[in-house]
C-alpha positions as CSV (number, residue, x, y, z in Angstrom):
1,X,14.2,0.1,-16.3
2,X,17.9,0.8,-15.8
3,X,19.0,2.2,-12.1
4,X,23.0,2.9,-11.5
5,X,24.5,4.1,-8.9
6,X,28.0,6.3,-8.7
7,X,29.1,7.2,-5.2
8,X,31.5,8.3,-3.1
9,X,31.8,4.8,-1.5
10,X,32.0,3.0,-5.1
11,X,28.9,0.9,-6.3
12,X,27.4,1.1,-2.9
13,X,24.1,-1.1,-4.4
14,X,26.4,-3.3,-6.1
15,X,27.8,-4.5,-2.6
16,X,24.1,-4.5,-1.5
17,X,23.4,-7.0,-3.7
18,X,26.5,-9.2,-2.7
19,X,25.2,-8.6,1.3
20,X,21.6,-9.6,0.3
21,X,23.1,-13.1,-1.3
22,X,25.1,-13.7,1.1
23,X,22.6,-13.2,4.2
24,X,19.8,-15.1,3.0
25,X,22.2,-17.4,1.2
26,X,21.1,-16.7,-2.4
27,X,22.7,-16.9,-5.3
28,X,23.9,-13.6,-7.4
29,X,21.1,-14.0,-9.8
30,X,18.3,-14.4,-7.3
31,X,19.6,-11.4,-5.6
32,X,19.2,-9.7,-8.7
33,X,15.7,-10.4,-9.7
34,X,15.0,-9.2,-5.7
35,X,17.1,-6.3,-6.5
36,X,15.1,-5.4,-9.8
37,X,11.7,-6.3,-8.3
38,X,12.3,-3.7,-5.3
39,X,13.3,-0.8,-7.6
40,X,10.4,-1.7,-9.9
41,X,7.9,-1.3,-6.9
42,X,10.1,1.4,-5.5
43,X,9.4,3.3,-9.3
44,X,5.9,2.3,-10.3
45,X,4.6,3.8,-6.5
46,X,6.4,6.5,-6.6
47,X,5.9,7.9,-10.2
48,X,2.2,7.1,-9.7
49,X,1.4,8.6,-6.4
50,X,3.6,11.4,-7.1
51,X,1.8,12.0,-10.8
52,X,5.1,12.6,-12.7
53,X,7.0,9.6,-14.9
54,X,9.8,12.1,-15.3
55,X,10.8,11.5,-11.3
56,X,14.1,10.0,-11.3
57,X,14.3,6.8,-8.6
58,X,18.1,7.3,-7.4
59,X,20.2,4.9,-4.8
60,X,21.6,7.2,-1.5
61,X,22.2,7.5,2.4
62,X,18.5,7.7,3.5
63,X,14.8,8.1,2.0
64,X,14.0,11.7,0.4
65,X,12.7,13.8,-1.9
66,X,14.5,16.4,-3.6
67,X,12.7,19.1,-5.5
68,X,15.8,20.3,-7.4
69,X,16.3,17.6,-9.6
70,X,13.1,15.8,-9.0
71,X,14.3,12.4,-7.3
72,X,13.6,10.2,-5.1
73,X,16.3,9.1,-3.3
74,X,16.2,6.0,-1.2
75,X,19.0,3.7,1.3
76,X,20.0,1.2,-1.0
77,X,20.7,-1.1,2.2
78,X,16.6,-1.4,2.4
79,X,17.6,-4.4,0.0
80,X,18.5,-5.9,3.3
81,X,15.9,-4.6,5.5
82,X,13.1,-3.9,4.4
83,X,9.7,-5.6,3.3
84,X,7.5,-4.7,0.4
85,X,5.0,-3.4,2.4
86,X,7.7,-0.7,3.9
87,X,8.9,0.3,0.4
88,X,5.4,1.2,-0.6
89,X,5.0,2.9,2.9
90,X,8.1,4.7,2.1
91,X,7.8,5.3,-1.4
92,X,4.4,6.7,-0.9
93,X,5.7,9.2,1.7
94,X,7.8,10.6,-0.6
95,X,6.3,10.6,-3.8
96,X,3.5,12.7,-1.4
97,X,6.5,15.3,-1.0
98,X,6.5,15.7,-4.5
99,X,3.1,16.4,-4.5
100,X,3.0,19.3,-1.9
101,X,5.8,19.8,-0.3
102,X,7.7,23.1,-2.0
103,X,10.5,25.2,-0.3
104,X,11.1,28.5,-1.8
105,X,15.0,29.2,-0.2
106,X,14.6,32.5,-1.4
107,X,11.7,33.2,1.4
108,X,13.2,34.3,4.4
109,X,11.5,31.5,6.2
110,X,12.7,28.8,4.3
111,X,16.5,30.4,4.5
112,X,15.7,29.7,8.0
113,X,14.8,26.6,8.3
114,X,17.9,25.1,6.0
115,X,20.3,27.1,7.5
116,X,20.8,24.6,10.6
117,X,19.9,21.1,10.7
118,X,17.5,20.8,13.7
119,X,15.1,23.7,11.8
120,X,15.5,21.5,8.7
121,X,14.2,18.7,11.1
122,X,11.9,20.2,12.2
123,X,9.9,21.8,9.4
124,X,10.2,18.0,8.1
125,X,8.9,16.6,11.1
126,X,5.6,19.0,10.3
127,X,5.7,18.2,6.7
128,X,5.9,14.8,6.9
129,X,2.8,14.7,9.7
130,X,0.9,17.2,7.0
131,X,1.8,14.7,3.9
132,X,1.1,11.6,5.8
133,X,-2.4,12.7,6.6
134,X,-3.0,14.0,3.0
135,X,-2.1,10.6,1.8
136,X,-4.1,9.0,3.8
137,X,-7.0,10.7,3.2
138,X,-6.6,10.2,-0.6
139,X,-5.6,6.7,-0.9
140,X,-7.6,4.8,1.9
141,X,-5.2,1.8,1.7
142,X,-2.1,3.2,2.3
143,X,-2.3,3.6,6.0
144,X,-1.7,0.1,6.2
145,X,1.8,0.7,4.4
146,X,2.2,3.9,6.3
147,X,1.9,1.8,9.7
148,X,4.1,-0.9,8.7
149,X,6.7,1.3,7.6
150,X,7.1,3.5,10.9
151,X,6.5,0.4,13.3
152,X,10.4,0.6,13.5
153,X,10.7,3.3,13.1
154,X,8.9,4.8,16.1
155,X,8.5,3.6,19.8
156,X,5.7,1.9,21.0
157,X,4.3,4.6,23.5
């Protein structure tokens, strides 16, 4: 499996990999092989879950899924972060966007909801509940993954 990354910022995973030797005082190659087994995991959960080997696993800002060129995008600074057990919580989440989420922007009520940012929040904040529960539903296990992932993510109370 190959994975590049072009961005605005230069090779943003690249530097990621420098960051993740550095910090848990590795050398280049052993940040590598992390590197490679992440996007691996990141890949084989997300084409599976999400039923399609054509779904492109692509370095970015912040986990999503976008329809239009059917890609996964995820923060390449996870490499830093992040355990397995929160990539497949992640990944799962949203290679289950692939599986139901679809916007039509040419319904009015999508138009709506992407034409500002906090209506695009918060259809996602309903979508993500409605895929969460769907995946958990289907694949028993992965509520485990799904709790680990938002542990941070959300406050305690």
């Amino acid at each position: 499996m190959q994975y590049t990354i072009e961005t605005k910022d230069g090779d943003l995973r690249a530097k990621c990999i420098e960051e993740l030797a550095r910090k848990r005082g590795l050398d280049e190659i052993e940040a590598l092989v992390i590197d490679n087994r992440l996007l691996t995991l990141i890949k084989i959960i997300s084409t599976g879950l999400g039923e399609d080997v054509n779904l492109n696993i692509v370095p970015g800002d912040r986990w999503r899924y976008n329809a239009e060129t059917n890609e996964i995008i995820f923060p390449v600074e996870l490499l830093l972060t992040s355990s397995p057990e929160e990539i497949i919580g992640f990944s799962a989440h949203e290679a289950g966007h692939r599986q139901i989420s679809r916007h039509n922007l040419r319904k009015a009520a999508f138009k709506r909801f992407f034409s500002k940012e906090y209506l695009r929040l918060l259809l996602n904040a309903f979508e993500d509940s409605r895929e969460d529960n769907r995946l958990i539903s289907v694949y028993k296990g992965i509520k485990l993954n799904l709790d680990i992932t938002y542990e941070d993510l959300l406050p305690p109370n």
